[in-house]
Every structure is written in structure tokens, then in C-alpha cells.
gemmi code that builds the backbone of each chain (N, CA, C; Angstrom):
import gemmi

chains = {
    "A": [
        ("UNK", (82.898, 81.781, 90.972), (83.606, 82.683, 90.066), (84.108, 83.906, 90.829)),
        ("UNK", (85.402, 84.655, 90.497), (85.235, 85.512, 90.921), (85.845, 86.665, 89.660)),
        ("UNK", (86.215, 87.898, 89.511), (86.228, 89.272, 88.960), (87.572, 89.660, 88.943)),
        ("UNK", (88.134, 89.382, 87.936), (89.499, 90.298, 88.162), (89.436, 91.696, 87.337)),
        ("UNK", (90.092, 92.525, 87.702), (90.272, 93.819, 86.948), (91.510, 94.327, 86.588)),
        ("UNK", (91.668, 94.548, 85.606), (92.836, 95.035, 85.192), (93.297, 96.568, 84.760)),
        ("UNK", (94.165, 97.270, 85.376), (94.554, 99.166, 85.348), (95.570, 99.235, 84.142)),
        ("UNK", (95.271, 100.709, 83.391), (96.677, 101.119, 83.130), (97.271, 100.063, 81.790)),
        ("UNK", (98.384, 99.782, 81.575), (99.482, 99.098, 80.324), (98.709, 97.309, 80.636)),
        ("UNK", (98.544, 97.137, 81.910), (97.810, 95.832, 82.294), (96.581, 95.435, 81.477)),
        ("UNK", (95.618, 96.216, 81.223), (94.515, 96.360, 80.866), (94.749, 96.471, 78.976)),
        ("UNK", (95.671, 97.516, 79.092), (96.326, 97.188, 77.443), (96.350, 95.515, 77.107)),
        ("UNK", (97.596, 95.253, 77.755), (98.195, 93.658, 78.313), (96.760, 92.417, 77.526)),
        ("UNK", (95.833, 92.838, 78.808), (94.898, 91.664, 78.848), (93.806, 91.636, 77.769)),
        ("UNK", (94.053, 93.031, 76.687), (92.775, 93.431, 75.958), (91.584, 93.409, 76.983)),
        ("UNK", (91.317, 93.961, 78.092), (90.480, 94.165, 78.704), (90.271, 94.608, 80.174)),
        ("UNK", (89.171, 95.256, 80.529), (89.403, 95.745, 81.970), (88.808, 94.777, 83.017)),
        ("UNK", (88.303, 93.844, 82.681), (87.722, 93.131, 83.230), (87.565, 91.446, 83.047)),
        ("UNK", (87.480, 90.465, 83.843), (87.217, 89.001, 82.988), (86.978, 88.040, 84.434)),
        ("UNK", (85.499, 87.580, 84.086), (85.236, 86.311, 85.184), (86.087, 85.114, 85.429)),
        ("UNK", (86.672, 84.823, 86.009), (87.416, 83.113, 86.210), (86.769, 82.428, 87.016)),
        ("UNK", (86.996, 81.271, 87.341), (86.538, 80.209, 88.267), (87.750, 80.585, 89.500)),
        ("UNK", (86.947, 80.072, 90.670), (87.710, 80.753, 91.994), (88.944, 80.098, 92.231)),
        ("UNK", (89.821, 80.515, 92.325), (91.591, 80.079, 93.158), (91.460, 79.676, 94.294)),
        ("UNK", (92.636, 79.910, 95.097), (92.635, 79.423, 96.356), (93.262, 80.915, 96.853)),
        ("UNK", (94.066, 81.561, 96.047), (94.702, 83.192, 96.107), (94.898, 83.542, 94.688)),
        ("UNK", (94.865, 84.897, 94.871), (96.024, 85.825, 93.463), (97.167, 84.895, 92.796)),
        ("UNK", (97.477, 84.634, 93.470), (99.171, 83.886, 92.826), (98.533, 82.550, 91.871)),
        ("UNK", (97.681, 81.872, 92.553), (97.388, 80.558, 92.494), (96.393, 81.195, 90.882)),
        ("UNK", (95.643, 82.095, 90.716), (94.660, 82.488, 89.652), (95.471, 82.974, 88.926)),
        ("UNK", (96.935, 83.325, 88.797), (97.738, 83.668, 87.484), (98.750, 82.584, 87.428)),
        ("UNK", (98.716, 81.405, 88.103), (99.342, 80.508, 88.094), (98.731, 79.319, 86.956)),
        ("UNK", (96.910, 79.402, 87.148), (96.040, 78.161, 86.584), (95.396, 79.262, 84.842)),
        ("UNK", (95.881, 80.399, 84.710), (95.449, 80.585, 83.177), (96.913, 81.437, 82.828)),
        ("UNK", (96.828, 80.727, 81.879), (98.498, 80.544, 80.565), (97.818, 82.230, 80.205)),
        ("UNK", (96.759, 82.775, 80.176), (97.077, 84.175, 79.529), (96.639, 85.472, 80.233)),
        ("UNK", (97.236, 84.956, 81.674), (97.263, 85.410, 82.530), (99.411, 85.925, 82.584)),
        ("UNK", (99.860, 85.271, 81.881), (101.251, 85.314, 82.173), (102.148, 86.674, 82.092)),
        ("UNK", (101.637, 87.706, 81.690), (101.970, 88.631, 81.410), (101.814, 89.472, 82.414)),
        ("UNK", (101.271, 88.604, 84.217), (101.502, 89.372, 85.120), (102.662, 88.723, 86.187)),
        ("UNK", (103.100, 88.023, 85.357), (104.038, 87.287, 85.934), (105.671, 88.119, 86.029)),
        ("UNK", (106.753, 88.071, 86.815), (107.564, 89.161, 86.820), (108.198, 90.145, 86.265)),
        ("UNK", (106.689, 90.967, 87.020), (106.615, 91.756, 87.310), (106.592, 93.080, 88.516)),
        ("UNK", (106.746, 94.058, 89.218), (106.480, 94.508, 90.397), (105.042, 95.334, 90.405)),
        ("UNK", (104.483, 94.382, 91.056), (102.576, 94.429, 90.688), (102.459, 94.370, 92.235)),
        ("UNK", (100.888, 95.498, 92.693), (100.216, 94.773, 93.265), (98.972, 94.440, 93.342)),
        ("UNK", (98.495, 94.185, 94.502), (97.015, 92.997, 94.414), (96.137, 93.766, 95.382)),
        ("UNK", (94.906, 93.976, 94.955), (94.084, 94.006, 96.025), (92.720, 93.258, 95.759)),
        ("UNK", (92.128, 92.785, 96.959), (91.217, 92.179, 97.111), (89.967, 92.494, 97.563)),
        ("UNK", (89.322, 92.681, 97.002), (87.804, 94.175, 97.666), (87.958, 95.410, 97.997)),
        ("UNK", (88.489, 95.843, 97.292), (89.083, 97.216, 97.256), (90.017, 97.708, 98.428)),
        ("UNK", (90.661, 96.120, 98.894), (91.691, 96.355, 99.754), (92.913, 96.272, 99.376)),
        ("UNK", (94.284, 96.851, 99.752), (94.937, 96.232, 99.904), (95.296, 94.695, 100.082)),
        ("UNK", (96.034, 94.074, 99.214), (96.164, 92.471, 99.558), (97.405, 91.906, 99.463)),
        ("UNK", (97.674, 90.514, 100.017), (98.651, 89.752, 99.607), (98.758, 88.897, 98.034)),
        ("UNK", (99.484, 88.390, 97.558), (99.929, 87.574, 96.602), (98.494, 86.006, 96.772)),
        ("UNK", (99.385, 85.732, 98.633), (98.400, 84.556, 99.162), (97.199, 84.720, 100.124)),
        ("UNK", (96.908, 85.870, 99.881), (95.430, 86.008, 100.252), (94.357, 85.144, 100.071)),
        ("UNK", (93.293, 84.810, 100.870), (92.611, 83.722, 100.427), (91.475, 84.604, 99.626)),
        ("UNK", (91.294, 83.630, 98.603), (89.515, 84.091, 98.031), (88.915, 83.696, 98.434)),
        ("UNK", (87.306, 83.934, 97.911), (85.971, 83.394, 97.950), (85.479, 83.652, 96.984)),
        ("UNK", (84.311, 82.848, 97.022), (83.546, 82.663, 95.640), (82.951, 84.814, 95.692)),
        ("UNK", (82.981, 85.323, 94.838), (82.094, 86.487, 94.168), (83.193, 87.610, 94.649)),
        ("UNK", (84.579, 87.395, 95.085), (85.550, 88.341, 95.167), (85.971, 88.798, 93.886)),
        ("UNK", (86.602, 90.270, 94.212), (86.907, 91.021, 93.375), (88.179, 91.626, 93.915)),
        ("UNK", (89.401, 91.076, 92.290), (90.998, 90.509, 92.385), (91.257, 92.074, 91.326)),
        ("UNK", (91.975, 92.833, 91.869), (92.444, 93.963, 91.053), (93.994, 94.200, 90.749)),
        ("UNK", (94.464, 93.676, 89.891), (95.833, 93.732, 89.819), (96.351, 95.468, 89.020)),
        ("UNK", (97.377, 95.808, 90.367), (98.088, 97.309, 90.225), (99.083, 97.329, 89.530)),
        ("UNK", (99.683, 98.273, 88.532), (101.069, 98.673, 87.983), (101.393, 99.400, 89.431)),
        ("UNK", (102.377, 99.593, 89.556), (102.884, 100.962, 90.457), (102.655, 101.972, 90.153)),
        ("UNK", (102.448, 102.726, 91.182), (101.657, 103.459, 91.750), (102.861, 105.155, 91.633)),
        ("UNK", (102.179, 105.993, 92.193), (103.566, 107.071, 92.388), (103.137, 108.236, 91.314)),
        ("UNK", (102.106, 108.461, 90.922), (102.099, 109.821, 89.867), (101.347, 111.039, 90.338)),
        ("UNK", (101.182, 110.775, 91.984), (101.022, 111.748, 92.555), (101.727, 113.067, 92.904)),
    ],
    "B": [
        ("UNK", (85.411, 111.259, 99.849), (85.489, 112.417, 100.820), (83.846, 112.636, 100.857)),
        ("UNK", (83.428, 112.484, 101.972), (82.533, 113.447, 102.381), (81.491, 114.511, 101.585)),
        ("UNK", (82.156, 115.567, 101.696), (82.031, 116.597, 101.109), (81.627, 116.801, 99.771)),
        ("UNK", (83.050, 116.358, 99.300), (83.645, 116.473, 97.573), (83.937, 115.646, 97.371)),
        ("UNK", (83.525, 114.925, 96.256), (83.825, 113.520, 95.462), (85.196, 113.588, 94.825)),
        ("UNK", (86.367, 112.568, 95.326), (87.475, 112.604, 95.088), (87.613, 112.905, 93.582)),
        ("UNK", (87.134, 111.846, 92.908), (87.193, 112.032, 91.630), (86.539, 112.717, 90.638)),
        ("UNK", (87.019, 113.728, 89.890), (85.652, 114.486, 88.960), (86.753, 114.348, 87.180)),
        ("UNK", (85.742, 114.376, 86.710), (86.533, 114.981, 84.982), (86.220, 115.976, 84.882)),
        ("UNK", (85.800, 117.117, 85.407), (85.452, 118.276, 84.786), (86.251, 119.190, 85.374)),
        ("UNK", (87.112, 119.980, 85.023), (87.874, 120.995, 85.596), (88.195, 120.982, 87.172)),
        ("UNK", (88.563, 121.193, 87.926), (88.811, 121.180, 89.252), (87.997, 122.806, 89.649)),
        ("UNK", (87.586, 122.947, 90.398), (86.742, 124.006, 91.058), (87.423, 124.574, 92.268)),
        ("UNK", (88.788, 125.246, 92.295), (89.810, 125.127, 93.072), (89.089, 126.212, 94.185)),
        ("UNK", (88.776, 127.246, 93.715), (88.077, 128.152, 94.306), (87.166, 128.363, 95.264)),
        ("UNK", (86.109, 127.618, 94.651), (84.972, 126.609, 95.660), (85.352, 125.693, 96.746)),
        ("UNK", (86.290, 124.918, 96.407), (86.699, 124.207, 97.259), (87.589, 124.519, 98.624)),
        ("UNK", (88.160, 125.616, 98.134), (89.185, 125.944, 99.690), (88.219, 126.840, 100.336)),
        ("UNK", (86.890, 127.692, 99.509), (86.121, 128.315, 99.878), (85.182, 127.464, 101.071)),
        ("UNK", (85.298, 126.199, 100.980), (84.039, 125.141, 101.874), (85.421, 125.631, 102.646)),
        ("UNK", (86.478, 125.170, 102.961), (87.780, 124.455, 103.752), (87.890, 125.961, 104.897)),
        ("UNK", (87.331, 127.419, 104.732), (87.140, 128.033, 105.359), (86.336, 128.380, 106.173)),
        ("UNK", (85.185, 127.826, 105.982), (83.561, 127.317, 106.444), (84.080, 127.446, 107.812)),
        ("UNK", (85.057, 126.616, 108.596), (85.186, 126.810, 109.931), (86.115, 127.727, 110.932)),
        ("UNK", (86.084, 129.065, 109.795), (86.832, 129.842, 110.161), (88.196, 129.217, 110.830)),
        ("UNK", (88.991, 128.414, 110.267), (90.555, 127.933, 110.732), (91.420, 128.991, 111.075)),
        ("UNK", (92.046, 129.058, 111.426), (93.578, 129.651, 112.244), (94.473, 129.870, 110.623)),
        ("UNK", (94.456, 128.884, 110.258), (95.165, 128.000, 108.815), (94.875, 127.758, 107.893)),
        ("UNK", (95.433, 127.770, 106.703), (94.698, 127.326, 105.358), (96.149, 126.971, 104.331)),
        ("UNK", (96.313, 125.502, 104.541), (97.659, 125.401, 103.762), (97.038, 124.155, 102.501)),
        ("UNK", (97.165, 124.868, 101.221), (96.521, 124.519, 100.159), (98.294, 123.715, 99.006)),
        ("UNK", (97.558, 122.770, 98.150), (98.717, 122.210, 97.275), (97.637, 121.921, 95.980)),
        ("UNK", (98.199, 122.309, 95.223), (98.106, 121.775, 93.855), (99.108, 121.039, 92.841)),
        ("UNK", (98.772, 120.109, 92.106), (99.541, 119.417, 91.511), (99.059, 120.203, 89.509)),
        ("UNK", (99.929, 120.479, 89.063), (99.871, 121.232, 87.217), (100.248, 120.623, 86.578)),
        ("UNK", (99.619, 119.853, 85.681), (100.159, 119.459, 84.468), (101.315, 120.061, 83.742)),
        ("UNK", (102.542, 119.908, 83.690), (103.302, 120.627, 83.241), (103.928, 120.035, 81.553)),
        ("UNK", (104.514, 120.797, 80.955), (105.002, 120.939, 79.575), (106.481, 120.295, 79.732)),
        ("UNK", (106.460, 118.659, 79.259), (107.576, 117.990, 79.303), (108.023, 117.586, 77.942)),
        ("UNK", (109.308, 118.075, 78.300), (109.950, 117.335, 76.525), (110.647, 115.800, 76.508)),
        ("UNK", (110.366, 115.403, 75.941), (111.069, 113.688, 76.034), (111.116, 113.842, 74.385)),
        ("UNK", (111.958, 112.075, 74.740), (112.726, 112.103, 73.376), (111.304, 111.601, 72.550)),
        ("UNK", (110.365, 111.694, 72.773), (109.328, 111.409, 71.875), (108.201, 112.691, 71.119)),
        ("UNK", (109.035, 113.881, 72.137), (108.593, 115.545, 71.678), (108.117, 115.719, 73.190)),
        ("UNK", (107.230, 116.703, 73.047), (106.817, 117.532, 73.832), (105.211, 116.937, 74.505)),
        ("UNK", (105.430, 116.664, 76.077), (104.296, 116.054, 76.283), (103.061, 117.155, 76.400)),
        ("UNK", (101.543, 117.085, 75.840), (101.123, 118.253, 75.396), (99.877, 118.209, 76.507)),
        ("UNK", (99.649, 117.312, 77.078), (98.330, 116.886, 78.409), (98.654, 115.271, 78.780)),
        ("UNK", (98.390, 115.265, 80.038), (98.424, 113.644, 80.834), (97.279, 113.392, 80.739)),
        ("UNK", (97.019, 112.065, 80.562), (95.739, 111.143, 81.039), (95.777, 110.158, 82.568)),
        ("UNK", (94.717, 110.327, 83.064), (94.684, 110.115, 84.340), (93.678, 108.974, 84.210)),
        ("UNK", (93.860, 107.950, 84.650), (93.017, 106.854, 85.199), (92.652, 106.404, 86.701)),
        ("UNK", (92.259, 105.435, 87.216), (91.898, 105.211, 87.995), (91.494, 104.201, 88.641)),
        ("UNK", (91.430, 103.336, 89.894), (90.643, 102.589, 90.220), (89.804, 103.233, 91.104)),
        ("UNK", (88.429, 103.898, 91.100), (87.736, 104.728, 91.478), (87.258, 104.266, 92.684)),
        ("UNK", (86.402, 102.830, 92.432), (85.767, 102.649, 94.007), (87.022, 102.283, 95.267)),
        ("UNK", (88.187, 101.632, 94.677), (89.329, 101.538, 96.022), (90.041, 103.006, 96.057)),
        ("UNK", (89.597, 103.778, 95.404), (90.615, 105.095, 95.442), (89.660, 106.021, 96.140)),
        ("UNK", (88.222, 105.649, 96.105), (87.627, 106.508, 97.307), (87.611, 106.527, 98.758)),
        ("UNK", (87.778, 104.673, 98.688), (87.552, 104.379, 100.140), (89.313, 104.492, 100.694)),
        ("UNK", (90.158, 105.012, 99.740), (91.625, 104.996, 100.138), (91.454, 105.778, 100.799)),
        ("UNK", (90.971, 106.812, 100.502), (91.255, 108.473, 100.393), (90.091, 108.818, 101.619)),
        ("UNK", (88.583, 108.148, 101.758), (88.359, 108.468, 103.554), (89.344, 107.667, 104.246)),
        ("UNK", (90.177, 106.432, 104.332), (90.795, 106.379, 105.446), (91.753, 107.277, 105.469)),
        ("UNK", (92.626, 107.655, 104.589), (93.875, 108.814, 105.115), (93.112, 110.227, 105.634)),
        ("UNK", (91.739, 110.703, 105.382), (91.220, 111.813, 105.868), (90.935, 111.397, 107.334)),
        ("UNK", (90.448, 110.048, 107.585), (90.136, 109.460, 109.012), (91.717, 109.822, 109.628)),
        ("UNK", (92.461, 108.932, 109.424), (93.811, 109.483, 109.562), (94.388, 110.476, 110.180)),
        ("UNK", (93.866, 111.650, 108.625), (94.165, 113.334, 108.966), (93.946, 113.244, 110.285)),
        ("UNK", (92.220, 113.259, 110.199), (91.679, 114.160, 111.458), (91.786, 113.436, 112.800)),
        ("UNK", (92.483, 112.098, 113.100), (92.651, 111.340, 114.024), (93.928, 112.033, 114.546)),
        ("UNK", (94.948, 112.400, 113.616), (96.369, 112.623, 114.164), (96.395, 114.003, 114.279)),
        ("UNK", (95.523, 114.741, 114.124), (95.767, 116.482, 114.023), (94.013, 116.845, 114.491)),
        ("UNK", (93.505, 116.664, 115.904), (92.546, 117.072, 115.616), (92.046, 118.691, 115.576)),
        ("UNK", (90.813, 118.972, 114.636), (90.604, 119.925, 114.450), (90.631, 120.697, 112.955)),
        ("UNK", (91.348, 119.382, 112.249), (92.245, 119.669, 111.058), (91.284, 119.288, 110.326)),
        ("UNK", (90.373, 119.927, 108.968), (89.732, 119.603, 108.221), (90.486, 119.635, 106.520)),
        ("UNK", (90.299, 118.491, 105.944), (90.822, 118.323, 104.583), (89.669, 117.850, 103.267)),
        ("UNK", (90.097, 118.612, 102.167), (89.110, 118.489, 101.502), (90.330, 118.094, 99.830)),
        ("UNK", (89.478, 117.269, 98.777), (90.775, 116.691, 97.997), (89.858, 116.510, 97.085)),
        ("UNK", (90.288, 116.673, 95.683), (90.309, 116.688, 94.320), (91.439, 116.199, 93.673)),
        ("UNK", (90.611, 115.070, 92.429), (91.385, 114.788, 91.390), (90.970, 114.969, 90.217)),
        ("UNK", (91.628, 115.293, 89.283), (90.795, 115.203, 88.030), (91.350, 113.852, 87.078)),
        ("UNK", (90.161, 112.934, 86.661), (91.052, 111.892, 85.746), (90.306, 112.436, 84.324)),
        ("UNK", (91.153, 111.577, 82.828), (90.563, 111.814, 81.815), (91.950, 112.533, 81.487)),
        ("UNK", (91.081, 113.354, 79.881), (92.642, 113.943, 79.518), (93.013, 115.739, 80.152)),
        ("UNK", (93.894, 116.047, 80.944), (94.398, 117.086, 81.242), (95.592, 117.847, 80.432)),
        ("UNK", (94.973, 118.996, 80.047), (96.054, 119.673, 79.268), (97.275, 120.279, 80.081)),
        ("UNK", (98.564, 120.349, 79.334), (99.608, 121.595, 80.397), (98.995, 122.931, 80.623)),
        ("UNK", (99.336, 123.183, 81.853), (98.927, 124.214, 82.537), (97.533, 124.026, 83.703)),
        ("UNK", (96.404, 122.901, 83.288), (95.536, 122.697, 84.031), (95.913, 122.166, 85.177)),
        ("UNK", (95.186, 121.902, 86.283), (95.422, 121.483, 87.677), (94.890, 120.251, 87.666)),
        ("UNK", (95.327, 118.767, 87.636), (95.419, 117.614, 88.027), (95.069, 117.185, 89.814)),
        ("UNK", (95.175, 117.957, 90.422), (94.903, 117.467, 92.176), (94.792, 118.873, 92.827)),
        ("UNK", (94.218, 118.873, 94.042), (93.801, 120.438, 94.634), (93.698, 119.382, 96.159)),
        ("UNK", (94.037, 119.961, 96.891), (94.038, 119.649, 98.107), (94.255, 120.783, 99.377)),
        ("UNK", (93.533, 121.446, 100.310), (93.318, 122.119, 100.867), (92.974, 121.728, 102.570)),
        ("UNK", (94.187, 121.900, 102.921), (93.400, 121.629, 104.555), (93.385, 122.638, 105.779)),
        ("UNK", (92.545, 122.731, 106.527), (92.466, 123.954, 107.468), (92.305, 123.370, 108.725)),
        ("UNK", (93.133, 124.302, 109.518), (93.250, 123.586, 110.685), (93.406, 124.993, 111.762)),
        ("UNK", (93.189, 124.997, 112.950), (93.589, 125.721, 113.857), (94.794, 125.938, 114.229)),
        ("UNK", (95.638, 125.211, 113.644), (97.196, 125.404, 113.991), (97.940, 125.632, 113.017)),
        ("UNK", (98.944, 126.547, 112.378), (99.845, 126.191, 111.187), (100.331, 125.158, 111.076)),
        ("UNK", (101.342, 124.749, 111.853), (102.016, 123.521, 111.765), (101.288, 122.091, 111.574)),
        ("UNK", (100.149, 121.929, 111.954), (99.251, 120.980, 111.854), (98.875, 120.983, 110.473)),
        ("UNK", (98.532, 122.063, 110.095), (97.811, 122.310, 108.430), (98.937, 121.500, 107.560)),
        ("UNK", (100.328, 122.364, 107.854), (101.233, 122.010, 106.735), (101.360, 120.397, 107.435)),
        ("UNK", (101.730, 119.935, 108.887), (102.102, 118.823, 108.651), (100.893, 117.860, 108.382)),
        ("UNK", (99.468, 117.669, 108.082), (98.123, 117.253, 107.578), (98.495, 117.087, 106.162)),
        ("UNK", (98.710, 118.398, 105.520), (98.539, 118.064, 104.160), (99.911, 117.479, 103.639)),
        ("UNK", (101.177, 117.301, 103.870), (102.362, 116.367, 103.927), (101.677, 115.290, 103.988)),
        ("UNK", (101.317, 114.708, 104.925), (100.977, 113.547, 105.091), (100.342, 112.658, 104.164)),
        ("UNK", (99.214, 113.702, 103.758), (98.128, 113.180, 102.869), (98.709, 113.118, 101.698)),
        ("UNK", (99.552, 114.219, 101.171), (99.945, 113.545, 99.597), (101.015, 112.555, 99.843)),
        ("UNK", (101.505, 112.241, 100.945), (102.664, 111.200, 100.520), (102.362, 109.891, 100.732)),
        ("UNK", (100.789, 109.708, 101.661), (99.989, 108.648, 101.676), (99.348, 108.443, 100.325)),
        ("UNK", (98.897, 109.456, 99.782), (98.137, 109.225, 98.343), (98.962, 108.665, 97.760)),
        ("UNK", (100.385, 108.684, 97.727), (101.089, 108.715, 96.818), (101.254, 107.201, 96.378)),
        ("UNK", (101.341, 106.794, 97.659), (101.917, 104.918, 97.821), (100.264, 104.696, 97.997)),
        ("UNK", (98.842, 105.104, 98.408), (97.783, 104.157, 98.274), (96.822, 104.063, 97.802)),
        ("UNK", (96.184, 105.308, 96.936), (95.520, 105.668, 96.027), (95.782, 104.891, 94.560)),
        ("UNK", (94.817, 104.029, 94.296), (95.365, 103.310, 93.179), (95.091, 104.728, 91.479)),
        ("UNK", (96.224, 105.373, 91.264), (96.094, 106.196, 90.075), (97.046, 105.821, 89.361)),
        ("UNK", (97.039, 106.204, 87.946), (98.128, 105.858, 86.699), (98.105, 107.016, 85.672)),
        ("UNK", (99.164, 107.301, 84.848), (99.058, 108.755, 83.801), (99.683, 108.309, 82.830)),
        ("UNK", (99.194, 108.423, 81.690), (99.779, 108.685, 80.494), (100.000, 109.762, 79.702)),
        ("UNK", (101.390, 110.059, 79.483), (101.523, 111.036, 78.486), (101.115, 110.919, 77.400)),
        ("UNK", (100.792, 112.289, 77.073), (100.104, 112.534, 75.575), (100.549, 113.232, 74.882)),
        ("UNK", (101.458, 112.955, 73.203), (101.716, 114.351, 72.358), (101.211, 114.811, 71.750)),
        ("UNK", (101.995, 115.766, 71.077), (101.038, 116.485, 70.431), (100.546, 115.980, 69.153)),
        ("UNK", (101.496, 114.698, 68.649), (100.943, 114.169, 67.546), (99.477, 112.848, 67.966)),
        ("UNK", (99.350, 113.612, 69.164), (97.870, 112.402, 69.556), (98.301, 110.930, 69.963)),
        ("UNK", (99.816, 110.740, 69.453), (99.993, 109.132, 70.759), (100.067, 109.726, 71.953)),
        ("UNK", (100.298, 108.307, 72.498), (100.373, 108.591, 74.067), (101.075, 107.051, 74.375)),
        ("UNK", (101.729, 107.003, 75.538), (102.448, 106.064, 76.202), (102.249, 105.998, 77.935)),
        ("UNK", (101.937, 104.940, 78.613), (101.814, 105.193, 80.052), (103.482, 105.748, 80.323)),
        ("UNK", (102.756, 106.468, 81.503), (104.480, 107.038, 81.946), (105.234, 106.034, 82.783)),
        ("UNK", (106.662, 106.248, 82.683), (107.245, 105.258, 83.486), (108.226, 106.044, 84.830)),
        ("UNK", (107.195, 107.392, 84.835), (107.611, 108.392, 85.926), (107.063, 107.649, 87.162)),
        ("UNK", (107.052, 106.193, 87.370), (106.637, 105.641, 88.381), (107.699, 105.457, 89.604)),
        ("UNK", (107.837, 106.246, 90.265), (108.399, 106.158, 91.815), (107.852, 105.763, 93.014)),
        ("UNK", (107.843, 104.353, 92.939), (107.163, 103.624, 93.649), (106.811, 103.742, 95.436)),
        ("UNK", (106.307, 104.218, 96.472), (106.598, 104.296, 97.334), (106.616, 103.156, 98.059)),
        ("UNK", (107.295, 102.757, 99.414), (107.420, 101.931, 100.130), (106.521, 102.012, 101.429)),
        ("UNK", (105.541, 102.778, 101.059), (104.777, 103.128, 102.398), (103.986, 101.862, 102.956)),
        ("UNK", (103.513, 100.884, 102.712), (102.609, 99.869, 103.115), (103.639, 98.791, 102.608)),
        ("UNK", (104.902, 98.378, 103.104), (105.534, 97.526, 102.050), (105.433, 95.705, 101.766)),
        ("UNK", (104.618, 95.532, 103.196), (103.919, 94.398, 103.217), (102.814, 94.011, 102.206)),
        ("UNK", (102.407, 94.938, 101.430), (101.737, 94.663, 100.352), (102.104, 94.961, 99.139)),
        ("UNK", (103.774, 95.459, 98.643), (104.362, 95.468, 97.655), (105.110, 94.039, 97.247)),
        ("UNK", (104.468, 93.894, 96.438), (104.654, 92.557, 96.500), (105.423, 92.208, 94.909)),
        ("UNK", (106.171, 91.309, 94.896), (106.841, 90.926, 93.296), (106.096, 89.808, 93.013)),
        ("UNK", (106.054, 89.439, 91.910), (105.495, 88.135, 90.826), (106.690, 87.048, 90.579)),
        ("UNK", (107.391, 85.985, 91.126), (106.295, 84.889, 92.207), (106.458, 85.697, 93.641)),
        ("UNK", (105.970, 85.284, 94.474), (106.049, 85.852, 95.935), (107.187, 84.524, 96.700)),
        ("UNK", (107.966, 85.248, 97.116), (109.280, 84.717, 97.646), (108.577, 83.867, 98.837)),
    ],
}
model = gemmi.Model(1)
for chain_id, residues in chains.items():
    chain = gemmi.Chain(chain_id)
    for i, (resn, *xyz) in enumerate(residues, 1):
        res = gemmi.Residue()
        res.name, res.seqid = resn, gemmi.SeqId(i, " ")
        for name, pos in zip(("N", "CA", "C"), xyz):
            atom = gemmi.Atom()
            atom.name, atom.element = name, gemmi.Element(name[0])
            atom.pos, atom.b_iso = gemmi.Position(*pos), 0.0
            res.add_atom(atom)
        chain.add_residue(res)
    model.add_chain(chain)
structure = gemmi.Structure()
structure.add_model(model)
structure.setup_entities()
């Protein structure tokens, strides 16, 4: 399994800040395999992966933690 | 940070804080604050922002750009505040203070740091009126600073 989190209008979006899935292969591939996930679909989002910075095709692992960003800039 | 915990809800302690940032008797002391300010949109008058956060990647953002700081300017000490939650107009939203032995270092340190925050600090704001809605803002000006990780939905 791993942890996605959701910020911001996203979190509106998903009714929630948080939700376990079964592991992907990447980000893309885990909003690709759940239908209500689609609402992060194009869009200009990004991804990080352990409180990193990430790619789209980043690889997972089992007990990662997937944080999808609105843009950024209200500094 | 070190020091001072990036993130607080309770008022910003602006005072205290540039007060540590002198601790090493600097040459310099070039300080920025960010104010909630009094915006009118066509939905009225925005009356306080709400500030969110992704807290644990927005801490460890915020020691690497201080690693950063003090890698590219040494000598240069920086100290940084945010406030999330709801902020009224007129309160101070960010405080950032850096001291350095050099002027030019100070001012070009703290440049740096807010325009790195800007593109890697994961933060978000919503306006708030005075009739108690609120809407996320779409004052989003995205930066291009890391652009290998701006990424669109599918990935080309």
C-alpha cells in the first residue's frame, strides 16, 4: 500500500486529505488505475514522493508517500 | 530551520526573531516581510487569507535553501517564519531576516530565499470575505524554478 495526500481545492476535490491505495508502478500509473482519482487528470499539478520533489514516472515502493501539488506561488 | 520552526499559527514574533539574527553581531541586517493586504475582487473585499500547507516537505524545503543560503554567501545567517491558518489584513504572513557580514550578500541571501520559497515550499491561500466564504486564490504564479519537476497531467 502506499499514502497519497491531497493540498488545497485537491483535497476539496477528493473529500479528503488523505487515502491508502494498493502500490503502482508511479504517480501517473496510481491516477491512471482509480476512476476517482480523475480529477487530477489535466491538470498543471505536481508530485512529490517522500517529501521530495518528484516525477509523474517515478518509481514507488510499497509504504511510500505520493503528495499531489496545486501550484505553488503565494509567496 | 534550526532555530525557529518554519511554521507557527500564532502571530509571527517579528521582533524576537531578527533580535536572534543579531546574536552575531553582522555587518548587515536585511529583513522582508510579507502583509496580508485588503483586496477588493468582484466577490467584495478580501477581509484575511488562509494559509495551508504541506508542513513536513515544507520544512525539509526550507533547511535545504538555508543550506543553500549559507553555502553560497558564507557567513550569512537566515532565520524564516510563516504563519498558516486564518490571517487577518494588516497581519504579517512571512518574516524573514538574514544577517550577514556583507550588505550585498544579506540583500542578495534573502532574494534568493524568497524566490526559492516561492517555486519550492509546498504553500496555498485562500481568500476570505467578509461574509465568511472563502475561495482558494487563483493568484497562482507559478514559478519555473525546478522545471523538471513541473510537470502536466498526462506526462508527454
Amino acid at each position: 500500500m502506499i499514502t497519497l495526500l491531497f493540498f488545497a481545492h485537491l483535497a476539496d476535490q477528493a473529500k479528503t486529505r488523505e487515502r491508502q491505495v494498493p502500490l503502482a508502478a508511479t504517480p501517473q500509473r496510481v491516477v491512471e488505475n482509480d476512476v476517482n482519482l480523475n480529477f487530477l487528470k489535466d491538470r498543471s499539478l505536481r508530485v512529490a514522493v517522500n517529501r521530495r520533489w518528484a516525477h509523474w514516472d517515478t518509481s514507488l515502493f510499497d509504504g511510500d508517500e505520493v503528495a499531489f501539488l496545486p501550484p505553488l506561488g503565494v509567496i | 530551520m534550526e532555530e525557529v520552526p518554519f511554521f507557527t499559527i500564532a502571530p509571527i514574533a517579528v521582533d524576537g526573531i531578527e533580535e536572534r539574527a543579531r546574536e552575531t553581531e553582522p555587518g548587515a541586517v536585511v529583513s522582508f516581510q510579507s502583509v496580508v493586504r485588503l483586496d477588493r475582487t468582484q466577490e467584495g473585499p478580501v477581509t484575511a487569507l488562509e494559509f495551508e500547507a504541506y508542513e513536513a516537505m515544507g520544512e525539509l524545503e526550507m533547511n535545504r535553501i538555508l543550506e543553500e543560503v549559507e553555502r553560497r554567501w558564507p557567513g550569512t545567517r537566515m532565520l524564516c517564519q510563516h504563519r498558516l491558518g486564518r490571517i487577518p489584513v494588516g497581519e504579517t504572513s512571512l518574516f524573514l531576516v538574514v544577517s550577514s557580514p556583507r550588505r550585498v550578500d544579506a540583500f542578495s541571501a534573502c532574494h534568493y530565499a524568497l524566490e526559492q520559497m516561492k517555486g519550492r515550499v509546498p504553500l496555498w491561500k485562500k481568500d476570505v470575505f467578509s461574509d465568511g466564504s472563502s475561495r482558494w486564490s487563483e493568484d497562482h504564479r507559478e514559478t519555473m524554478l525546478i522545471s523538471d519537476s513541473v510537470l502536466t497531467y498526462p506526462p508527454s
